[in-house]
C-alpha positions in Angstrom: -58.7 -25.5 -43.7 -60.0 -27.9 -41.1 -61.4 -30.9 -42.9 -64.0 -31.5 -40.1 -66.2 -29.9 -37.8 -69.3 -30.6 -35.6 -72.7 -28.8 -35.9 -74.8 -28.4 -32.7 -78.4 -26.8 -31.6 -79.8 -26.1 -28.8 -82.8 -28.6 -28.6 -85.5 -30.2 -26.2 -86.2 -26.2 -24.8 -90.4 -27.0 -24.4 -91.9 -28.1 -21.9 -95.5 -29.8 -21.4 -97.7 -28.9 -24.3 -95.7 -26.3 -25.1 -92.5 -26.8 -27.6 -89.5 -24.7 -29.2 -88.3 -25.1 -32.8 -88.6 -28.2 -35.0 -86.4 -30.3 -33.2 -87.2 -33.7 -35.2 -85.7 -31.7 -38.3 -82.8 -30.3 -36.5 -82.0 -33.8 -35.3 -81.6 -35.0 -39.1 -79.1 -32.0 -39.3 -77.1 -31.5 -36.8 -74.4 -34.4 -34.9 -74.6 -32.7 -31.5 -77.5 -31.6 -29.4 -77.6 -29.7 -26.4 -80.8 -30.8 -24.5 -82.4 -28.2 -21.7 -82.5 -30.1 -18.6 -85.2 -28.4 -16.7 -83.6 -24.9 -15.9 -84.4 -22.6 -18.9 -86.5 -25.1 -20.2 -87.7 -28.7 -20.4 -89.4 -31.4 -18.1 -88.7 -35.3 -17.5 -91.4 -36.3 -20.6 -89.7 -33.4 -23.0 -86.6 -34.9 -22.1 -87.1 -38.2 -22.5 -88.6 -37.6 -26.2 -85.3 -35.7 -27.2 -82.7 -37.7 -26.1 -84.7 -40.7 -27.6 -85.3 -39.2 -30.9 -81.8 -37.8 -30.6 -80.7 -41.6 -30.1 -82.6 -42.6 -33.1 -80.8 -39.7 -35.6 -77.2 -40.9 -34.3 -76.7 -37.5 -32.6 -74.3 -37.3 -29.7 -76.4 -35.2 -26.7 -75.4 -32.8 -24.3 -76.6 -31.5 -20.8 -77.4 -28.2 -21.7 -77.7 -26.4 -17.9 -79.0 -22.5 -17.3 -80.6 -20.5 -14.7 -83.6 -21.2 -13.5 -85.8 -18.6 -15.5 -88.5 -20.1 -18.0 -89.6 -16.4 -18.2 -86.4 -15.2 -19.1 -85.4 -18.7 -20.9 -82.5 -18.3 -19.1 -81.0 -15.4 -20.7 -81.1 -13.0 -17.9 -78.4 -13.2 -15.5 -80.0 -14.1 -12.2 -77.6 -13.2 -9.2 -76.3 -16.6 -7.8 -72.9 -17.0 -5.8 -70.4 -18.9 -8.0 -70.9 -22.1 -5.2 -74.9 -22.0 -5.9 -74.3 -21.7 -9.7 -72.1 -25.1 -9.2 -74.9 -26.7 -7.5 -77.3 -25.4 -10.2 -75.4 -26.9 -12.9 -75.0 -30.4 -10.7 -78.4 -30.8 -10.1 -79.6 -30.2 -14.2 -77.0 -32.7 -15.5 -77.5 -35.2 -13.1 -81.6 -34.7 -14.0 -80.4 -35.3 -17.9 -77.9 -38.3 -17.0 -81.1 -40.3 -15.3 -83.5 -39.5 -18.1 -81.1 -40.2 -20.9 -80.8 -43.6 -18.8 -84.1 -44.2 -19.3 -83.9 -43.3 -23.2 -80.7 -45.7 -23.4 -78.2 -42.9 -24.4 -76.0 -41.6 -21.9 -74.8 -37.6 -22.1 -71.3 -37.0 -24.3 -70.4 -33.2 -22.5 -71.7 -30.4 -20.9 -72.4 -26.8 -22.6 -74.2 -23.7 -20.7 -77.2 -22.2 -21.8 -77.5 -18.7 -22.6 -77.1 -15.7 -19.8 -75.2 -18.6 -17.5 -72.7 -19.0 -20.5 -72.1 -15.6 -21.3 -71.0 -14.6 -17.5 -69.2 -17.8 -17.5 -67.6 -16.8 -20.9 -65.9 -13.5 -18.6 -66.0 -14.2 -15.0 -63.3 -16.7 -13.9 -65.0 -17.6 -10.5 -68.4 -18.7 -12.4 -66.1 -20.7 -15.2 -64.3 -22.5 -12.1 -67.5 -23.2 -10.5 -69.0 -24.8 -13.5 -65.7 -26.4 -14.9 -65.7 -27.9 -10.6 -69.5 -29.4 -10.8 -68.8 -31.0 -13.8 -65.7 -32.7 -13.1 -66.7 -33.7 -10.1 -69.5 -35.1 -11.5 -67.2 -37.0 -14.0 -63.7 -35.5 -14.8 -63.9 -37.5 -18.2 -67.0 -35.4 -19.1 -66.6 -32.8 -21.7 -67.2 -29.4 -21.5 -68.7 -27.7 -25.1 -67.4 -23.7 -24.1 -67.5 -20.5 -26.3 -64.5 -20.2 -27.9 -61.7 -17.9 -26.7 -63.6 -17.7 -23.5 -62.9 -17.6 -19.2 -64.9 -20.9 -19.7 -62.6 -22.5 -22.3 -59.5 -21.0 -20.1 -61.1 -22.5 -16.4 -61.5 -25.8 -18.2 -57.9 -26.0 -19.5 -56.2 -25.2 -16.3 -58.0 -27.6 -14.7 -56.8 -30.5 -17.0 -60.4 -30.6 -18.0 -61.7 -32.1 -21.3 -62.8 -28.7 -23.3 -64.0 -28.3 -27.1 -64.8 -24.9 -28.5 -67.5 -23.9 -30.3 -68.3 -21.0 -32.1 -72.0 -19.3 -33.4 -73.4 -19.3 -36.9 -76.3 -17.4 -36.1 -74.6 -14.6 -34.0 -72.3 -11.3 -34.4 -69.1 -11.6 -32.7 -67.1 -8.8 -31.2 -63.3 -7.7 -31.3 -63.2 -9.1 -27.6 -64.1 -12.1 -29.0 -67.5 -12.0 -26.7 -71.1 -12.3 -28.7 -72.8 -9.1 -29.7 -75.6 -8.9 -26.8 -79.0 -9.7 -27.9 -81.2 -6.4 -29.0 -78.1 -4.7 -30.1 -77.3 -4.2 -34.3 -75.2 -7.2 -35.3 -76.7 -9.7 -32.6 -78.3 -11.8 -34.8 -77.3 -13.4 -38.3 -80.2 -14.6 -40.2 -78.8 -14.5 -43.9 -77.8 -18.0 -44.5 -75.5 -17.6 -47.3 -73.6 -14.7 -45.6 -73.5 -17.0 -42.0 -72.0 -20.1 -44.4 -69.2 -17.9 -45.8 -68.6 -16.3 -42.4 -67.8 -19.7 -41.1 -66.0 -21.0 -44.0 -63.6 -17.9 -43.9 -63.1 -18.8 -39.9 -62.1 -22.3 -40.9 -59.6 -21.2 -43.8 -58.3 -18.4 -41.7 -58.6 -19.3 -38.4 -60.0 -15.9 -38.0 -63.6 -15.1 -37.0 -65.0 -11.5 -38.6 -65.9 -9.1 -36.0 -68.5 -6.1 -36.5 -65.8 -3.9 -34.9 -62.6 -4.2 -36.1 -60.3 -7.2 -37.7 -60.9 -10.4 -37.7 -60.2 -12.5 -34.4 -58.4 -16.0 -34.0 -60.9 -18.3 -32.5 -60.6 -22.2 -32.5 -63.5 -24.4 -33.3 -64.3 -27.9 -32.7 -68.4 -27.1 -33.0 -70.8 -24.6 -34.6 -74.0 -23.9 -33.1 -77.3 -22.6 -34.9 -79.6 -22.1 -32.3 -82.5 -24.2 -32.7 -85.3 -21.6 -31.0 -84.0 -18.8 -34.0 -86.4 -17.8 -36.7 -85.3 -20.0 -39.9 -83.2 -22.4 -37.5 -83.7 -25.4 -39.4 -82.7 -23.5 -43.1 -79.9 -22.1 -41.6 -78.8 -25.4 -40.5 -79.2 -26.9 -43.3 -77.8 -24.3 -45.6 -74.4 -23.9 -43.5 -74.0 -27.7 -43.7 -74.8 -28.1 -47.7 -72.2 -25.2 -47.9 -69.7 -27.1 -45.8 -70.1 -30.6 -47.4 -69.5 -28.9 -50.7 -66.2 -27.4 -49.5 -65.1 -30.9 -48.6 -65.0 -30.9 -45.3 -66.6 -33.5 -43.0 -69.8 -33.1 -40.4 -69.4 -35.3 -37.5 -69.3 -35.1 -34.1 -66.1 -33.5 -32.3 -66.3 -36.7 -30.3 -65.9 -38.7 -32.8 -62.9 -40.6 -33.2 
């Protein structure tokens, strides 16, 4: 069984008087957090107030980039050429890199939000673009990509740094993609059942599916989303459940 793994939420997805989630809590939880950088969600001051408080807890941050679509928060897929979707992603990172600047932090990695990851997950081209902006941006800079993915595959072929991260709070299917939003099995919101799911998957190395056996996924990370109903118990529950087993919660950029 691996002896370590990282926890990580999505976190800072408010903007101007409006916020998502308890993200002060999740910040005393988790040891990575992916920070909306103005696509999906966020603003400068939002920002700014994350990555500080993020600073604060110890947590390592990531740019957390999606498609323009606060309506949608960013999980519709909005049609882009795989060039436009690079400069997309360029332009949000770079916006997270000045403000965590400002909030002395700097950004550990990269990880895409929502309907951007998923067609990144199985479209090569959008992978390559994504895996492209971001080492051109820095070619040390990690990418955080769903595990057993296009994304994870792109990054690797590249010589790109890649970790791989896998979902408490979501159903996973024999393809190893997630179970879409809406459908049965999307969502996991039994903590218990989410903790032993995930401790199986570290024994095993083999992540239960709702159709059919068990998958062989690798994972560095595992993300609760922070905008869920009962994030921060889930959170909390998976890593009491963890810590009991033994095994470590730290960053997967720790050394």
């Amino acid at each position: 069984m691996a002896r370590s793994i990282d926890l990580n939420s999505d976190l800072g997805e408010g903007f101007g008087p409006w916020s998502m989630g308890d993200d002060e809590t999740m910040l005393g939880i988790v040891t990575s957090a992916n920070i909306a950088c103005g696509g999906h969600a966020s603003d400068p001051e939002t920002m700014y107030q994350t990555l500080v408080s993020a600073h604060e807890n110890g947590v390592i941050v990531g740019a957390h980039p999606g498609y323009n679509d606060r309506e949608g928060f960013g999980r519709r897929v909005i049609p882009m050429q795989p060039d436009a979707i690079a400069r997309l992603c360029a332009a949000q990172i770079g916006a997270l890199q000045g403000v965590a600047a400002l909030a002395g932090t700097r950004v550990g990695y990269v990880k895409a939000h929502g309907a951007l990851a998923n067609l990144s997950a199985r479209d090569r081209d959008v992978a390559d673009a994504i895996v492209g902006a971001v080492a051109a941006i820095d070619p040390s800079l990690p990418i955080l990509a769903i595990s057993g993915t296009q994304t994870e595959q792109a990054a690797r072929a590249a010589g790109h740094p890649v970790f791989s991260e896998v979902f408490a709070d979501r159903g996973y299917l024999s393809s190893g993609q997630l179970v879409p939003r809406g459908e049965d099995g999307a969502m996991i919101h039994d903590a218990d059942f989410a903790a032993d799911r995930l401790l199986e998957l570290l024994e095993t190395g083999h992540m239960p599916v709702i159709d059919g056996a068990p998958i062989p996924l690798e994972a560095h990370s595992i993300c609760v989303h922070g905008d869920s109903p009962g994030a921060v118990t889930m959170a909390s529950a998976i890593r009491m459940k963890l810590v009991s087993q033994g095994i470590m919660i730290k960053s997967f950029l720790s050394a």
